[in-house]
Structure formats: C-alpha cells, structure tokens
N, C-alpha and C positions, 0 to 999 in steps of 0.2 A: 707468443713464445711457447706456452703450453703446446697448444697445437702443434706447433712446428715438430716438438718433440714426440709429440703423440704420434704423428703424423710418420716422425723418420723411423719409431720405435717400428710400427708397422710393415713399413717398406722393408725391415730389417728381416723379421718376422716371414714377410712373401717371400723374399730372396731364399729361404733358410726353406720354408715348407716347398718353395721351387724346388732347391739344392737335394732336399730327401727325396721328393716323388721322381724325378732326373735319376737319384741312384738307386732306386727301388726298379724302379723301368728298367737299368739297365743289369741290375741284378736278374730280373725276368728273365730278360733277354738271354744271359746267359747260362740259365737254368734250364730255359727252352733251349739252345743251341746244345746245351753239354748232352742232353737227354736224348736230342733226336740222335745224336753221333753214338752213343750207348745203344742205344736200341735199333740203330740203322744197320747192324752189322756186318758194318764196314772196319769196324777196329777189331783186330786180329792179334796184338798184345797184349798179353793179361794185366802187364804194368800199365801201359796204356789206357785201358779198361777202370783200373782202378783207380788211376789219378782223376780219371773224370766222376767216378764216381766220388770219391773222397772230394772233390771240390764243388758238387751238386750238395754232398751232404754241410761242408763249412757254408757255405751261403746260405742255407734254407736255415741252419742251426743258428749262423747269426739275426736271419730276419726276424725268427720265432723270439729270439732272446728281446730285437730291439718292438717288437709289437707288430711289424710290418705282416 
C-alpha cells in the first residue's frame, strides 16, 4: 500500500514537471515568434509594436519571477 502511494505521489509529480516544461516550451515559443515579428519589420503600428513588446516583457518578467 505504501508503495502504491509512493508510486502515484510520483506519477503526480511527472505529470506536474511535464505540465511546467510543456508551458515553458510554449512560452519560448512565443517569445521567439513575438521577437522575430518586432524585428522583422513588418509591423508598421506603433501600438502594434508595442503590444508585442509589452507581452515579450510580461512573459520573460514572469519566467524570471517563477525560476524558469
């Protein structure tokens, strides 16, 4: 019975460290997409412009906050 529980604590544990590196990947991801479009100079709106940068800076602010 110990085991059992040891066993699903773990499984819990994998699913959780899966669930973060999954939303860290996809925070990349969209780190690298917001960036190359900022510097591709294809965007031609200043608001534009700035909303991607203001959403490059809240992702990387919260990675740094959570350790990532």
């Amino acid at each position: 019975e110990k085991f059992n529980r040891v066993n699903g604590k773990y499984n819990d544990l994998e699913s959780e460290r899966k669930r973060l590196e999954d939303t860290v990947e996809m925070q990349n991801e969209k780190i690298k997409n917001d960036e190359n479009k900022l510097f591709s100079g294809t965007i031609t709106s200043a608001k534009e412009l700035e909303n991607y940068q203001n959403e490059v800076k809240n992702i990387k602010t919260k990675k740094f906050r959570n350790g990532r």
